[in-house]
C-alpha positions in Angstrom: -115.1 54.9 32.3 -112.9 55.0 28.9 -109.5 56.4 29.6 -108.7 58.2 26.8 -104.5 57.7 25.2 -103.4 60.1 23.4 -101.1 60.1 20.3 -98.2 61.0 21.8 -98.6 58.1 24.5 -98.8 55.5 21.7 -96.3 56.9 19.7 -94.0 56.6 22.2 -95.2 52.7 23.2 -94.7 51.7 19.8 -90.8 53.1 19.6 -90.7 51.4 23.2 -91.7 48.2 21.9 -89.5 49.0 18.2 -86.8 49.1 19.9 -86.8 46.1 22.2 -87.8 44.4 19.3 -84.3 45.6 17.8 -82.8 44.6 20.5 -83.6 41.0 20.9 -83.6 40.3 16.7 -79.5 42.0 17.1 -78.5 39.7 20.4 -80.3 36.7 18.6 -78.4 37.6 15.5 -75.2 37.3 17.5 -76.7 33.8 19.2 -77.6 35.6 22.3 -81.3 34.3 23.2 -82.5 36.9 25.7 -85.3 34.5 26.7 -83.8 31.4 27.5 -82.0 30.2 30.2 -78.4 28.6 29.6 -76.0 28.0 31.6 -72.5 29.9 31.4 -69.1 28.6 31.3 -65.6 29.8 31.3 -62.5 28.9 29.8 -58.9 30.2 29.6 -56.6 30.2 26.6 -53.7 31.6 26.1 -53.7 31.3 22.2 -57.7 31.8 20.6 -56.5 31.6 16.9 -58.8 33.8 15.4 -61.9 32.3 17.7 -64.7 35.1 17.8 -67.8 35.5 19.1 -70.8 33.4 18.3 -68.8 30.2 17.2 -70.2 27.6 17.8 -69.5 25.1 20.4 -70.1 21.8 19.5 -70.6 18.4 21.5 -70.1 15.2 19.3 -70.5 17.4 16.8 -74.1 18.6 17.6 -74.2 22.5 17.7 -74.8 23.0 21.5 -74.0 26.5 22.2 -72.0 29.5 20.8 -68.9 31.9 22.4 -70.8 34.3 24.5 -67.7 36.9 24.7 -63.9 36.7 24.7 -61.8 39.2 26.8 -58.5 39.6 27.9 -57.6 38.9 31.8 -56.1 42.0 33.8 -53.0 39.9 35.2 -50.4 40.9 32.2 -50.0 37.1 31.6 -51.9 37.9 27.8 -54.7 34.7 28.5 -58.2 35.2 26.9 -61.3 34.4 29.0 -63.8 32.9 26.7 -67.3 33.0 28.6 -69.4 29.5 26.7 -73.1 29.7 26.7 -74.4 26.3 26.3 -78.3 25.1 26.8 -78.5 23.4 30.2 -80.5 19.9 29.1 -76.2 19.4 28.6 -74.4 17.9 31.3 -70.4 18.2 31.0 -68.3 15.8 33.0 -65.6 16.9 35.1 -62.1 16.6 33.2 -63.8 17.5 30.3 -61.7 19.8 27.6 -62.9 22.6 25.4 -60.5 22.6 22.6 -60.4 25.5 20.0 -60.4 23.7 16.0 -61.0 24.5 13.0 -64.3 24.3 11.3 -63.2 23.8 8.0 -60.7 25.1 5.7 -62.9 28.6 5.1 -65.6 28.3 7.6 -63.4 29.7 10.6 -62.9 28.2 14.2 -65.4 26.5 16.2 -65.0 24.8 20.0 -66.0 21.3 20.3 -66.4 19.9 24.0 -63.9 16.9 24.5 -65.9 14.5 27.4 -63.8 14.0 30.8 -64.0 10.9 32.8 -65.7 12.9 35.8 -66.8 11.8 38.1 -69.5 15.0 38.4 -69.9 17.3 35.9 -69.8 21.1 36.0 -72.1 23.4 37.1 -73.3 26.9 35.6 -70.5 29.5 36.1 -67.6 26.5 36.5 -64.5 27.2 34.6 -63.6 24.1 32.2 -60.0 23.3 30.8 -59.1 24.6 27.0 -56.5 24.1 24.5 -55.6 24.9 21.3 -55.9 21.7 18.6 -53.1 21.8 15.8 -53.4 24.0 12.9 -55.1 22.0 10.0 -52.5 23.3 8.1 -50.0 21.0 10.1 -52.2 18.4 10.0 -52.9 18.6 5.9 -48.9 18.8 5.8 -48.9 15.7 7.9 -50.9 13.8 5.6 -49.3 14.8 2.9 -46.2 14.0 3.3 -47.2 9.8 2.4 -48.2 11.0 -0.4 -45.4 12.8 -1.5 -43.0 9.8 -0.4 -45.2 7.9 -2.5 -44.7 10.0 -5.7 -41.1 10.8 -5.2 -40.8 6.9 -5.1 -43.0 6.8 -8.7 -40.9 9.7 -9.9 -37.5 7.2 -8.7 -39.1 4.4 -11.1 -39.9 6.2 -14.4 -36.5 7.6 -14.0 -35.0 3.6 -13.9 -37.5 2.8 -16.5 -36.3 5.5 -18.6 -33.1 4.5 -18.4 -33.7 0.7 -18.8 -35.5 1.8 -22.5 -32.3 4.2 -23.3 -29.8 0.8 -22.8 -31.9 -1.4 -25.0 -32.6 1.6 -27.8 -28.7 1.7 -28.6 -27.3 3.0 -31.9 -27.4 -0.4 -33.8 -30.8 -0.6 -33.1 -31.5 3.0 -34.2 -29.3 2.3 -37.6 -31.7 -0.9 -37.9 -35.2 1.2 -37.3 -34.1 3.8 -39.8 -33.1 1.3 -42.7 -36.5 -0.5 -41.7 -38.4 3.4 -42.3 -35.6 3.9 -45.5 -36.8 0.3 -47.0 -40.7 1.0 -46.5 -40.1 4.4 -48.2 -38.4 2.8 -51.3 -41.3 0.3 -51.6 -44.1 3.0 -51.1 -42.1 4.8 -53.9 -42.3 1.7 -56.0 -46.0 1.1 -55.8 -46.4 5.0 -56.4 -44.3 4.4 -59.9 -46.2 1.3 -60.6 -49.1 3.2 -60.4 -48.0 6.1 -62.3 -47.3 4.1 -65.4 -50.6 2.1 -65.6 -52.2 5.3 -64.8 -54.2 5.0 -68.1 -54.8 1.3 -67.7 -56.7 2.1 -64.7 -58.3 5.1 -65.1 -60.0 3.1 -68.5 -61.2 0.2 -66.6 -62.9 2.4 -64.1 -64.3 4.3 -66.9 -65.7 0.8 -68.1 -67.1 0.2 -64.5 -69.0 3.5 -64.4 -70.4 3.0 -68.0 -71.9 -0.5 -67.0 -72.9 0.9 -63.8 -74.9 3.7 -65.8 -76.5 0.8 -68.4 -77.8 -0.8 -65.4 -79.2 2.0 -64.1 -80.7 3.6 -67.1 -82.0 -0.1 -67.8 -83.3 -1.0 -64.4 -86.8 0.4 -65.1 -87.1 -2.1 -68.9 -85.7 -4.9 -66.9 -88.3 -5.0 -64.1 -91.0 -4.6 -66.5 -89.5 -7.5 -68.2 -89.4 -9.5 -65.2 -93.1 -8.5 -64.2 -94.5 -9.5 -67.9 -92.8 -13.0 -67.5 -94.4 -13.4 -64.1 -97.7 -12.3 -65.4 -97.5 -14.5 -68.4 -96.6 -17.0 -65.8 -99.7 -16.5 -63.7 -102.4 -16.1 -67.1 -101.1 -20.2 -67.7 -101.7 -21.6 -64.6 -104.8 -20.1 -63.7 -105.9 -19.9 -67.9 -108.9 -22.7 -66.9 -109.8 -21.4 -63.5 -110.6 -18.0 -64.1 -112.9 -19.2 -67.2 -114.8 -21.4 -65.2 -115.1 -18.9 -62.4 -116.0 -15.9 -64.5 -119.3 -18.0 -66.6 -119.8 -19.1 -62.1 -119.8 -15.1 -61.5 -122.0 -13.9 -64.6 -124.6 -17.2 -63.8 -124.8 -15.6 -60.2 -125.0 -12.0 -61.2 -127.9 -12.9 -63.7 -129.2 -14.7 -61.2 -129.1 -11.5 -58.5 -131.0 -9.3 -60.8 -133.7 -11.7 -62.0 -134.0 -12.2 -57.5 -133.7 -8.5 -57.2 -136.6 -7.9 -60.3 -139.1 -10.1 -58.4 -138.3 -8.9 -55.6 -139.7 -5.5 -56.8 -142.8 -6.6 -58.2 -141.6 -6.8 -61.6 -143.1 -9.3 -63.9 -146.0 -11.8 -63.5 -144.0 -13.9 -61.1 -142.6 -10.3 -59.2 -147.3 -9.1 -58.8 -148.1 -12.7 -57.6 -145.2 -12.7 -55.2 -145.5 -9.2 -54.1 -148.4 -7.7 -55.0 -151.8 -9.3 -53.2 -154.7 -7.5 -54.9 -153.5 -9.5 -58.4 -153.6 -12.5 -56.5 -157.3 -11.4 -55.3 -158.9 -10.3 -58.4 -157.5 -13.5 -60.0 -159.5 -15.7 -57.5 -162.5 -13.4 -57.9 -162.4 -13.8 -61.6 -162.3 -17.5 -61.4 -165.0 -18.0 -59.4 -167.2 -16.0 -61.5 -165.9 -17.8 -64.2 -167.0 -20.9 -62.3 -170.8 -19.8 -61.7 -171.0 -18.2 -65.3 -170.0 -22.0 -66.6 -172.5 -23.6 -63.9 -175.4 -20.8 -65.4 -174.6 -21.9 -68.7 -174.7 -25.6 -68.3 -178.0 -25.1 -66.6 -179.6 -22.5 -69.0 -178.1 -22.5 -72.2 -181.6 -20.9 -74.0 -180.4 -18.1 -71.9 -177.0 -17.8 -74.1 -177.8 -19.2 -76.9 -180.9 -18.6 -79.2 -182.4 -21.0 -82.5 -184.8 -19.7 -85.0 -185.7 -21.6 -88.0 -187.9 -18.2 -89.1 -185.1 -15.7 -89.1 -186.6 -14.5 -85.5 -184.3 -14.1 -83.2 
């Protein structure tokens, strides 16, 4: 039998099974796993220092759990109770320490687990020891105070190094540096007048300069042609008796080529009897009928040749 649902049943299923679903993403969110078992600690502070829920808590710096909830006790001593859920697979020695740190200088607080000696370790539900670890703060000042030692002590030596260059800079000194700068001026004034009077000198021999350089340069075009007709002259006597003997060697073998070439094509008497057979043919017919006509004659002349004394024929 098919039992029939109707709308109103499913409707109300699915918001069921919405909400639920709400539920578990908003606790997971907050590192609440509704489906998984951990085990629960407890610890006891009296300062927290900004510590909130779902920090993490951290053992050798491996994320093992989060803060579950902080609340304050009811005996009007001020102490938090922090409630630590942490995965079970993690055993925590007795005399172990949860101490509240920083996590970094913007990340906010996290609480690392500081292992005891035991012997034991502590079941689910135990409450564990807590303290508060110094303010990084302090500990940054800490640290820096070498360091500023350390420059004050830099700071102390430019000061005596300053003052060592002040003592050996003394007024003779200074009178001796500015006749030095006075003495280099006069000479640079010197040289300026020196100048100033050949000024036309100069300017005239770099005026001859330019107008070489431009003769040169409007020339440079004749004198490589010069330079190439004197290597080709050059070249035309040493190879004068080479090239005629190799130029009558080239037109002998060109000749040669086309008279090849010619026969090659038939042309000619010596081109038919090389190429062509049926001259080579008749010519052997014709001889030997030429032989059997001379054989015919030798053997019947009166057939050729006819006498008659008479005038007859």
């Amino acid at each position: 039998m098919k039992i029939k649902v109707s709308n109103e049943v499913r409707v109300g299923i699915a918001a069921i099974l919405t909400i639920l679903a709400f539920i578990y993403l908003y606790n997971y969110l907050k590192g609440k796993d509704l489906f998984s078992t951990m085990a629960r600690y407890y610890v006891i502070y009296n300062d927290i220092s900004g510590l909130t829920d779902s920090n993490p808590v951290e053992i050798n710096g491996f994320k093992a759990g989060v803060v579950q909830s902080i609340n304050l006790l009811n005996d009007n001593s001020g102490r938090l109770l922090v409630e630590l859920s942490i995965k079970k697979g993690y055993n925590i020695p007795v005399g172990s320490v949860a101490e509240i740190t920083s996590a970094s200088l913007i990340a906010g607080m996290k609480i690392r687990i500081l292992f005891g000696p035991g012997p034991g370790v502590y079941r689910n539900g135990d409450t564990i020891p807590g303290k508060l670890s110094e303010p990084i703060l302090s500990i940054f000042e800490k640290e820096f105070i070498p360091v500023k030692n350390k420059i004050n002590n830099l700071i102390d030596v430019l000061d005596s190094a300053i003052s060592g260059i002040n003592k050996i800079v003394t007024a003779e000194l200074a009178d001796d540096l500015r006749g030095t700068v006075s003495n280099l001026n006069s000479t640079t004034s010197n040289v300026n007048e020196i100048i100033g009077s050949r000024k036309k000198e100069l300017k005239a021999v770099i005026d001859d300069l330019s107008v070489f350089s431009s003769t040169l340069s409007a020339s440079s075009s004749k004198i490589d042609k010069t330079i190439s007709n004197l290597q080709s002259i050059t070249d035309s006597i040493s190879a004068a008796g080479i090239y005629r003997t190799f130029s009558g060697l080239r037109t002998t073998l060109e000749e040669t080529k086309v008279l090849l070439e010619g026969i090659n094509r038939g042309k000619g008497t010596a081109g038919q009897l090389i190429t062509n057979d049926s001259l080579y043919r008749n010519l052997t017919a014709s001889l030997a009928s030429l032989d059997i006509l001379l054989k015919d004659l030798k053997e019947n002349p009166k057939k050729y040749v006819h006498f008659s004394v008479f005038g007859r024929k």
